[in-house]
C-alpha positions in Angstrom: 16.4 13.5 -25.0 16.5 11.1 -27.9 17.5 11.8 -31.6 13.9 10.9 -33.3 12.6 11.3 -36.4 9.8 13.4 -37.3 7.3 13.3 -40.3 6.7 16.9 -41.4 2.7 17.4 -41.2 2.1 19.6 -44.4 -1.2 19.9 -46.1 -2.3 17.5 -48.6 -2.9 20.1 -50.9 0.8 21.8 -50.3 3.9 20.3 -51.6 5.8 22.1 -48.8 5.2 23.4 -45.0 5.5 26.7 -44.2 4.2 28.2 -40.9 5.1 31.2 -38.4 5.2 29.7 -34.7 5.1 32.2 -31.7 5.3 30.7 -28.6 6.8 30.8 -24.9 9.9 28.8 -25.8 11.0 26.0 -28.3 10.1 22.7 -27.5 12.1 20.0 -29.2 14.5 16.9 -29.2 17.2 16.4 -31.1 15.8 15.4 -34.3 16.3 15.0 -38.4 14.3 14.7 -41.2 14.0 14.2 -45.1 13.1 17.5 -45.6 15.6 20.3 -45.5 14.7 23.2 -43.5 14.9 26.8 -43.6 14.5 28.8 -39.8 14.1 32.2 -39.6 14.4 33.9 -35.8 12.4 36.7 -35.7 12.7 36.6 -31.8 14.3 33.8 -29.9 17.7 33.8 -28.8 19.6 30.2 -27.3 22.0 27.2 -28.5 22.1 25.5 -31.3 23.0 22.1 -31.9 23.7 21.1 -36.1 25.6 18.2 -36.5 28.5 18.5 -34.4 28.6 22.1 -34.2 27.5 24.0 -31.0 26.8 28.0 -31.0 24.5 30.9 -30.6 21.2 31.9 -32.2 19.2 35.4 -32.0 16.8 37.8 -33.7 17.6 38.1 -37.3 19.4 34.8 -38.1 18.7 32.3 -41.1 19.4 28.8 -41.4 19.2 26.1 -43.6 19.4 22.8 -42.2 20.8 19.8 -45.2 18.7 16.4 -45.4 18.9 14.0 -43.0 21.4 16.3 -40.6 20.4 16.0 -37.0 19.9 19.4 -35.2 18.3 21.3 -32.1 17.2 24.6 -31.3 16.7 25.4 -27.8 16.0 28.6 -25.4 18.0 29.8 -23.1 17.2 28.5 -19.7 15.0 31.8 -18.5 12.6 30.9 -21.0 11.5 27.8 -19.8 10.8 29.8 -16.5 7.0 29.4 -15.4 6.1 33.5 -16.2 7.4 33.9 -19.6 5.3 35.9 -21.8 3.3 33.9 -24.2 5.2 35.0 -27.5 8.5 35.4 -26.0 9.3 33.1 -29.6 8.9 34.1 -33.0 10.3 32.1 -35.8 9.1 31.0 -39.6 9.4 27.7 -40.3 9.9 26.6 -43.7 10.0 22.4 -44.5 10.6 21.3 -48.4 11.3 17.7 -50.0 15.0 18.1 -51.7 13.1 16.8 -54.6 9.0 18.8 -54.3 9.6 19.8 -57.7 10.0 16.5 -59.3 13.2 14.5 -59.3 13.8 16.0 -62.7 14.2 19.5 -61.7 17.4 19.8 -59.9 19.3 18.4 -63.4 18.0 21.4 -65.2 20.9 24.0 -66.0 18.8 26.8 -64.7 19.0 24.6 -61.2 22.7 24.2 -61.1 23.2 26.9 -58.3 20.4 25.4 -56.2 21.3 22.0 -56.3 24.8 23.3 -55.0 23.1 25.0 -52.1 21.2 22.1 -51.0 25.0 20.1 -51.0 26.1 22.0 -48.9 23.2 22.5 -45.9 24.4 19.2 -45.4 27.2 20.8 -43.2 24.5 23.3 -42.0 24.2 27.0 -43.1 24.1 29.9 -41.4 23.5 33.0 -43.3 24.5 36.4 -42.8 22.0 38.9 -41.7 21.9 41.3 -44.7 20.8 37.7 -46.7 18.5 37.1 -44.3 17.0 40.6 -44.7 16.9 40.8 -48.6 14.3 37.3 -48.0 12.4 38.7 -44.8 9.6 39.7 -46.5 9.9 36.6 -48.9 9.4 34.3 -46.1 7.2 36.0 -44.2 4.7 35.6 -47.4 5.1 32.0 -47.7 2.9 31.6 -44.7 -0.9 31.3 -45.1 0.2 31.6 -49.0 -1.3 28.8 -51.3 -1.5 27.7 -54.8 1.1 28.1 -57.2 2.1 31.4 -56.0 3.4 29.8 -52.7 5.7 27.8 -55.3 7.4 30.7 -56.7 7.4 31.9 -53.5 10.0 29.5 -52.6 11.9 29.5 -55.4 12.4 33.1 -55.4 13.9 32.4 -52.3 15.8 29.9 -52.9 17.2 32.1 -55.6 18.4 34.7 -53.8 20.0 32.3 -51.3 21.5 30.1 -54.1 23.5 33.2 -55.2 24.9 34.4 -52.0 28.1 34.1 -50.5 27.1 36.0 -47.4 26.9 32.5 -44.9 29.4 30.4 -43.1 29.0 26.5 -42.7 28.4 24.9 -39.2 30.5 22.3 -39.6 33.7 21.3 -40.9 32.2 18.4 -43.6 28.9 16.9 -44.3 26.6 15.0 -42.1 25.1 12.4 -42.8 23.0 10.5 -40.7 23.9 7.1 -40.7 23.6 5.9 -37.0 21.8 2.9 -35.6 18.9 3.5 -33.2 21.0 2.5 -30.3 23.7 4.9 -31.5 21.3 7.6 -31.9 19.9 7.0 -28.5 23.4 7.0 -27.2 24.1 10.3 -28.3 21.2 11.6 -27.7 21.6 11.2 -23.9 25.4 12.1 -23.8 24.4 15.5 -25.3 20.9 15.8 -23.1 23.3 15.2 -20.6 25.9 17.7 -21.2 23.3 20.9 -22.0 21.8 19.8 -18.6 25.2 19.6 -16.4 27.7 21.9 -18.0 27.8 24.3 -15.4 29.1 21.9 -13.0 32.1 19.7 -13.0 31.5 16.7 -15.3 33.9 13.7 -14.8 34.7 11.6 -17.8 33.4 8.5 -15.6 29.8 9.8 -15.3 29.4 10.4 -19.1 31.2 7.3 -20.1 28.8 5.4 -17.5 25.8 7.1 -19.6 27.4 5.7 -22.6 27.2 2.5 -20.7 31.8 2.1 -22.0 34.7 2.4 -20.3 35.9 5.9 -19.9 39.1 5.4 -23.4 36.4 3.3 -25.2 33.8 6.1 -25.0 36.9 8.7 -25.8 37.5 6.9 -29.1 33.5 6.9 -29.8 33.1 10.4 -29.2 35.7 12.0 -31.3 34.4 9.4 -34.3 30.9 10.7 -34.0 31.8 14.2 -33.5 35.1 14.8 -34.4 35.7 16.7 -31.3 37.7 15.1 -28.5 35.2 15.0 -24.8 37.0 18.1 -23.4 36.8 19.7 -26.8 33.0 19.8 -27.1 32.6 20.2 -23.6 34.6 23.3 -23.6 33.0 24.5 -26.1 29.1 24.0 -24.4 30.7 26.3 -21.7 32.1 28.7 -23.6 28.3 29.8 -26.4 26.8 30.0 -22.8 29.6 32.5 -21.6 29.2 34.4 -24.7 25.5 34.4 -24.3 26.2 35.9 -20.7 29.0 38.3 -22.0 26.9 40.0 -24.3 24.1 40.4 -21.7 26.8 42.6 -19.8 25.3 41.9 -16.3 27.8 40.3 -14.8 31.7 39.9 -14.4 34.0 38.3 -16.1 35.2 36.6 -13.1 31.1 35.7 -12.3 30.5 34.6 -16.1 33.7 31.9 -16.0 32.8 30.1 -12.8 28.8 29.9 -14.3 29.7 28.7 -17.0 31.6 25.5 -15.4 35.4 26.8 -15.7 37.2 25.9 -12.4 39.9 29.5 -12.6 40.0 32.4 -15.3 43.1 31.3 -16.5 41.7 28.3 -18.0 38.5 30.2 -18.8 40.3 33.1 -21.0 42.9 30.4 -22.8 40.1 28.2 -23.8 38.0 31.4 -24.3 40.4 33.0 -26.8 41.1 29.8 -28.6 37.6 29.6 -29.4 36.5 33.3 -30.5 40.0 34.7 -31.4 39.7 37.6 -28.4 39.5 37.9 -24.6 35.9 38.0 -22.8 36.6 41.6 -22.1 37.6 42.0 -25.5 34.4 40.1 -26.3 32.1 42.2 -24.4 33.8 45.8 -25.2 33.1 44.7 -28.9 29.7 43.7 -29.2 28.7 46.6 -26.9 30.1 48.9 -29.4 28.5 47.7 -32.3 25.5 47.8 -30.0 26.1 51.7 -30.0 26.6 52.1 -33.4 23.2 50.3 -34.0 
């Protein structure tokens, strides 16, 4: 997996992209482009990967993705499997220039709010699901929509968006991307790496060998690049993925710590509950009840 960059293939006629994918799973590197991007999960559920945040994604979420910030989507491992239904992905897709209105328009007054909005998807946003609902239809119209009406498509909403305070930021400060090729390639493979072999014990020697440094010169380059230490990021691969099988509810605790690389539960529910704030049974009882009350 390397970080690459991709040209958005929009219509000469378009000033934007806007399309509804449905698919078996998501296929993707790590990438980054000029355009920032709006992604709207009608059905999918896996890991994310924005900057250098790690989580969850599922049905219902909305993202906007800054300029430039490096970020992957990807399935959870069953749909990679060879009988997956054909549409077992649904998602909108929604690719825009920072500037597709003309560099003058983000210094207009009336543009203040969006202009701030766009500042800060450089740290990646997540928005909650009753924003994402009052633009569901919104977005679902941009596709196959043309002309000027797909315009004020968008900006309506980007309006809405701009106004809310119902999101949370990925990460701690802006990302910018600002690595060399060989850096990007670097990380790239440390990461492809770590997705692939988290359920297993990882020694700091293998990854550092993959980073072609010694084991405290890849240390230091890790937690400047991510701002996590090894362990830290690591830890926190394991832990969306025990989440992912908490909520599931199929197995035991006890099953769900050792397949998700933890060595003993001790370990497993400290780390755990310095993460999410609660206990993986605490974490399962809840989201099953909200589960009932939906």
């Amino acid at each position: 997996m390397k970080l690459t960059y991709k040209q958005t293939e929009k219509k000469p006629e378009n000033s934007f992209l806007a399309r509804q994918d449905r698919m078996p799973c998501i296929e993707q590197d790590w990438h980054f482009h000029k355009e920032l991007e709006l992604i709207y999960f009608i059905k999918s559920t896996g890991t994310r990967y924005v900057g250098n945040s790690i989580g969850n994604f599922g049905p219902g979420e909305l993202y906007l993705i800054g300029s430039n910030v490096p970020h992957l989507f990807r399935n959870d491992r069953e749909y990679y499997a060879d009988k997956l239904e054909s549409e077992a992905v649904d998602l909108v897709v929604v690719k825009f220039d920072p500037d597709f209105l003309g560099t003058g328009f983000k210094d207009l007054t009336e543009a203040k709010k969006l202009l701030a909005l766009f500042q800060v998807a450089n740290k990646g946003i997540k928005f909650s699901k009753a924003a994402a609902y009052l633009v569901h239809n919104h977005i679902l119209g941009l596709v196959g929509n043309q002309g000027l009406s797909s315009i004020v498509g968008l900006l309506n909403i980007l309006d809405i968006l701009s106004i809310s305070e119902n999101y949370t930021t990925l990460c701690l400060e802006a990302i910018s991307n600002t690595f060399s090729q060989n850096e990007k390639d670097r990380m790239a493979r440390i990461i492809s790496y770590l997705n692939e072999n988290f359920e297993n014990k990882i020694e700091l020697d293998e990854v550092a060998a993959i980073a072609c440094m010694t084991p405290n010169a890849f240390c230091r380059y890790f937690k400047k690049r991510t701002h996590k230490s090894f362990t830290q990021y690591l830890n926190e691969i394991r832990l969306r993925h025990a989440c992912k099988l908490l909520i599931e509810g199929e197995m035991q605790v006890a099953t769900i710590c050792f397949q998700s690389g933890f060595n003993t539960l001790t370990n497993f529910n400290r780390q755990f509950k310095a993460l999410m704030k609660i206990t993986p049974s605490e974490y399962m009882e809840k989201y099953n009840q909200r589960e009932e009350v939906v």
